[in-house]
C-alpha positions as CSV (number, residue, x, y, z in Angstrom):
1,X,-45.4,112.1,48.4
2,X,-48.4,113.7,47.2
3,X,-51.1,111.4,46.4
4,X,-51.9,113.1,43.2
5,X,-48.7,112.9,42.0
6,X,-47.8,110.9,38.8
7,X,-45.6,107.6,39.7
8,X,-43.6,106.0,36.6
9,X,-42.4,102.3,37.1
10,X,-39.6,101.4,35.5
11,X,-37.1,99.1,34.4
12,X,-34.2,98.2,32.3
13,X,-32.1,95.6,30.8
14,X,-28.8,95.4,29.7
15,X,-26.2,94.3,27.7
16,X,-23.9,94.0,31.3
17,X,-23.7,96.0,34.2
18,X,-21.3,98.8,34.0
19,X,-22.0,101.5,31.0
20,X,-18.1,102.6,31.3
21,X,-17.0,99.1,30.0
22,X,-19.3,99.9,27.0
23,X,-23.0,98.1,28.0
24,X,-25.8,99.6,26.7
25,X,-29.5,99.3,27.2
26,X,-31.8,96.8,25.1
27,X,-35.0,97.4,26.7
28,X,-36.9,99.6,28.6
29,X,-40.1,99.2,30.2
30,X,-42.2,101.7,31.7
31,X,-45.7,101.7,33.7
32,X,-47.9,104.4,35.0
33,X,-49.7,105.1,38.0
34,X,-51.8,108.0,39.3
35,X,-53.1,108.0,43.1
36,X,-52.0,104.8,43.6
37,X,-53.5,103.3,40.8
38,X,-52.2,101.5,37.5
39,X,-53.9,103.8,34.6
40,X,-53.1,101.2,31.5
41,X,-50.3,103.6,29.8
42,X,-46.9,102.1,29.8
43,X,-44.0,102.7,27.3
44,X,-42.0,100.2,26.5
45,X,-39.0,99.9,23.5
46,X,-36.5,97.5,22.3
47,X,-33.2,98.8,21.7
48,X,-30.5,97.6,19.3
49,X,-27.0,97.8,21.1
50,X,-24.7,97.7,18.2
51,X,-23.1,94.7,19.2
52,X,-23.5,91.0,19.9
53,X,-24.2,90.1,23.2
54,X,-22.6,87.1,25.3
55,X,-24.8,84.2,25.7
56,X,-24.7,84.7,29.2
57,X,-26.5,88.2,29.4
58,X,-29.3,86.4,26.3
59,X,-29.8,83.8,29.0
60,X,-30.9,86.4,31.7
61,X,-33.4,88.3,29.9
62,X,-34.5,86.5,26.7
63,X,-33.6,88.9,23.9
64,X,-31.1,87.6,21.1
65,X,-28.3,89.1,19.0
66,X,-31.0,88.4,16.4
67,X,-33.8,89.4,17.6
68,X,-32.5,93.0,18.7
69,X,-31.0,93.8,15.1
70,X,-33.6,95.2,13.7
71,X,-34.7,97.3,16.6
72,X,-33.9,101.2,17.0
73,X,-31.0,102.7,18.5
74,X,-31.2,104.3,21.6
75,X,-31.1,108.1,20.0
76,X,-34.1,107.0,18.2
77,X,-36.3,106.3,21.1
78,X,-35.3,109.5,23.5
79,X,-37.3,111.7,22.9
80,X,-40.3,109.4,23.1
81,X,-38.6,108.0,26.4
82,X,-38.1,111.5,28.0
83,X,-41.8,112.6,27.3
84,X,-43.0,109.6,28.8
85,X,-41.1,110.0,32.4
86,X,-40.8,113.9,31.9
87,X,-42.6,115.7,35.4
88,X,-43.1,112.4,37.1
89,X,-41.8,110.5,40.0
90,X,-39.4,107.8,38.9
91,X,-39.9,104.3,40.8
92,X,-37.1,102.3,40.3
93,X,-35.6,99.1,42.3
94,X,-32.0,99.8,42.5
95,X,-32.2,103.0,40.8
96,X,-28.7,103.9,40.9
97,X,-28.0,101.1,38.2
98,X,-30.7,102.2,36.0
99,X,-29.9,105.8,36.3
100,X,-26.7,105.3,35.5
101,X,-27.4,103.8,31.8
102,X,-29.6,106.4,30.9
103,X,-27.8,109.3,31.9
104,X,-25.4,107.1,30.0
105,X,-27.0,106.5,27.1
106,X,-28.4,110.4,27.4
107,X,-24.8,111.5,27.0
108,X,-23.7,109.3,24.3
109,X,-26.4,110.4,21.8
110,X,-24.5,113.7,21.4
111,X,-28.0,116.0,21.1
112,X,-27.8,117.6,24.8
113,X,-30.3,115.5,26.1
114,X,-31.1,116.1,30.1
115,X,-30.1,113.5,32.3
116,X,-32.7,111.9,34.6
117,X,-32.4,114.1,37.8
118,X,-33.6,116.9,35.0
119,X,-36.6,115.3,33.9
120,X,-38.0,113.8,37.3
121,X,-37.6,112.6,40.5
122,X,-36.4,109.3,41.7
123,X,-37.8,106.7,44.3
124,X,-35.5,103.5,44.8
125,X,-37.3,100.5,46.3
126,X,-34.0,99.5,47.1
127,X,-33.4,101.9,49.6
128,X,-36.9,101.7,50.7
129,X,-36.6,97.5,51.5
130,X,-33.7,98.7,53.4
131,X,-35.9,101.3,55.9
132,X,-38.5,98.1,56.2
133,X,-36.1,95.2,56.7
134,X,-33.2,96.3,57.9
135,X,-31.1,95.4,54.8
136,X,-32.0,95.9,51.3
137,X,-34.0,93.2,49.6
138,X,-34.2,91.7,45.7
139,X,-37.4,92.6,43.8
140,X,-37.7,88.5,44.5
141,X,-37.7,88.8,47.8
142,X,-39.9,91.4,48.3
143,X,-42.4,90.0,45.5
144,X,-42.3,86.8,47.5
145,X,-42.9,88.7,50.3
146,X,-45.8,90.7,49.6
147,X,-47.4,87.7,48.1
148,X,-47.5,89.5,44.5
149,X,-44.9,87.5,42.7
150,X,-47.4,85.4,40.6
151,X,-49.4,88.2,39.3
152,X,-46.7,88.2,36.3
153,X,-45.1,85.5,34.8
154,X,-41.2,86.3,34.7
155,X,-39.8,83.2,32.5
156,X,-37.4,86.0,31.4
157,X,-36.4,89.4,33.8
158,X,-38.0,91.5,30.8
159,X,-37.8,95.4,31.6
160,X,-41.7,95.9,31.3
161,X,-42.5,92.6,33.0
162,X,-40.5,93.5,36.1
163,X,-41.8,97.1,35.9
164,X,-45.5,95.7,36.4
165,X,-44.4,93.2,39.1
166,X,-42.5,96.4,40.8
167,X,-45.4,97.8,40.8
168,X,-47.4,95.4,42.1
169,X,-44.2,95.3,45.0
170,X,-44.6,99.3,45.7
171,X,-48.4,99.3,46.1
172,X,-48.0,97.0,48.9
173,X,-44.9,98.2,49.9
174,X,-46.6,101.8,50.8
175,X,-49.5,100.5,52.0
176,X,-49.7,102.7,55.3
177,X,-52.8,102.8,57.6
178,X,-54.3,105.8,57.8
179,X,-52.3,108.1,60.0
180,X,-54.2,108.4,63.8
181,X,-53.0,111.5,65.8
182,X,-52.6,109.5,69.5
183,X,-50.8,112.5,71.3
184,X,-51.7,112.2,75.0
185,X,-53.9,115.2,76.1
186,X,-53.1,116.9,78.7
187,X,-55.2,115.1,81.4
188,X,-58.0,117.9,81.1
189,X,-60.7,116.2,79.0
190,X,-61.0,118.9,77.0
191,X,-58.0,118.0,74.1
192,X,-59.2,119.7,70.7
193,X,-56.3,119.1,68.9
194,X,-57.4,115.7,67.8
195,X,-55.3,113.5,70.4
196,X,-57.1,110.9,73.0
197,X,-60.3,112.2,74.7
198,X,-60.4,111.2,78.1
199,X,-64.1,110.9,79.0
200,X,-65.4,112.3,82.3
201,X,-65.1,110.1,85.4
202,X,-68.6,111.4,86.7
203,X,-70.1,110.5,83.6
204,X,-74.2,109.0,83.0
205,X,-73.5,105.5,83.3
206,X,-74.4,103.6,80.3
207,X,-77.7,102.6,79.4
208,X,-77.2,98.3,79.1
209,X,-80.2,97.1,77.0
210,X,-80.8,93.0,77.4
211,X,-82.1,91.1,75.1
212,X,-85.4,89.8,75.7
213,X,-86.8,85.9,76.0
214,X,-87.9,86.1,73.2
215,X,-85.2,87.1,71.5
216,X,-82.7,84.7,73.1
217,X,-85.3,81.6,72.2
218,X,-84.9,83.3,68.6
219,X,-80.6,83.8,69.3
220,X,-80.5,80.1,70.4
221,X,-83.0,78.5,67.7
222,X,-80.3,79.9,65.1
223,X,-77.6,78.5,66.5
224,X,-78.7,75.2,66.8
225,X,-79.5,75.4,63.2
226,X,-75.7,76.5,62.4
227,X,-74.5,73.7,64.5
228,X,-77.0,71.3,62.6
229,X,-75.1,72.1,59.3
230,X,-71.3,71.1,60.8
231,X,-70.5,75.3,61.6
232,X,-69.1,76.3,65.4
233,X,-71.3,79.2,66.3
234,X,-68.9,81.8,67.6
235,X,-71.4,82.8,70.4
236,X,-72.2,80.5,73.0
237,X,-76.1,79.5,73.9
């Protein structure tokens, strides 16, 4: 990925967890980073489903029958929605089930919206956790494990609070060390394409410069004043 490239974090929440039994999305929320770095523009937007929801889904994310009544429908949103993501990379944990309620919801608004693959690419974390650990991991586990899970309080799983905690999960998640070319030369010395440099066995011998008295009296007067004051110099006298 290009480092100038425009990253959208996102999330959802839903009214269940198959759109072809009829759930819809009730919130989405959105963040935005550029070069690796959260720029303060999110979107975010409540979403009225058009039906009441079972108890059991308001206890997972928070958001009432009542509470969502007054909100917008989906087709109301879109076009906000699509020019928010439109052009960037998508970053998305377990993107397949996100994806899948907005092309979802795309379709049912009956205006030839795009569907996600047409407005952007997609990153899923999932997947990633899966090429780190062997298996794929929850955003719990791998908030837990990147030691990022109380940078956001997450009484409920809202959509823009588990955007920001996502990521919070990705920027650590990515965090590579800078890439060292280590290709063995080819035993010459003289290796220019950047690989190990093997130094000359005839070589000037290095110049070994010892400290003087002084100078240890000084080295030794300082750590008896660090050992004075309950430290372990890491140096011995």
């Amino acid at each position: 990925m290009n480092q100038d490239e425009r990253l959208v974090i996102l999330d959802t929440e839903t009214t269940g967890i198959n759109p072809k039994e009829g759930h819809r999305i009730v919130e989405i929320g959105c963040v935005e980073m550029v070069n690796r770095q959260l720029t303060g523009r999110t979107y975010h937007a409540y979403i009225n489903p058009m039906f009441q929801m079972e108890q059991e889904v308001i206890d997972v994310h928070g958001l009432t029958n009542e509470f969502l009544a007054d909100k917008p429908l989906f087709n109301q949103v879109a076009d906000d929605f699509i020019e928010f993501i439109r052009g960037a990379e998508l970053v998305i944990h377990n993107a397949k089930f996100d994806v899948g309620f907005m092309d979802h919801e795309f379709e049912m608004a009956r205006r030839n919206l795009p569907l996600t693959n047409d407005i952007c690419t997609v990153t899923d974390t999932l997947d990633v956790s899966k090429g780190e650990f062997g298996s794929p991991k929850t955003l719990d586990f791998l908030a837990k494990h990147y030691r990022v899970d109380k940078l956001v309080d997450r009484t409920y799983h809202g959509a823009l609070i588990d955007a920001q905690l996502l990521a919070y999960v990705y920027i650590e998640m990515t965090r590579k060390q800078a890439t060292f070319n280590l290709n063995a030369d080819d035993g010459s010395g003289d290796n220019d394409g950047g690989g190990i440099k093997r130094l000359s066995s005839d070589r000037e011998v290095l110049k070994v410069i010892k400290a003087s008295a002084d100078e240890l009296v000084a080295h030794n007067n300082r750590l008896a004043i660090v050992e004075e004051k309950g430290g372990t110099p890491l140096w011995p006298k």
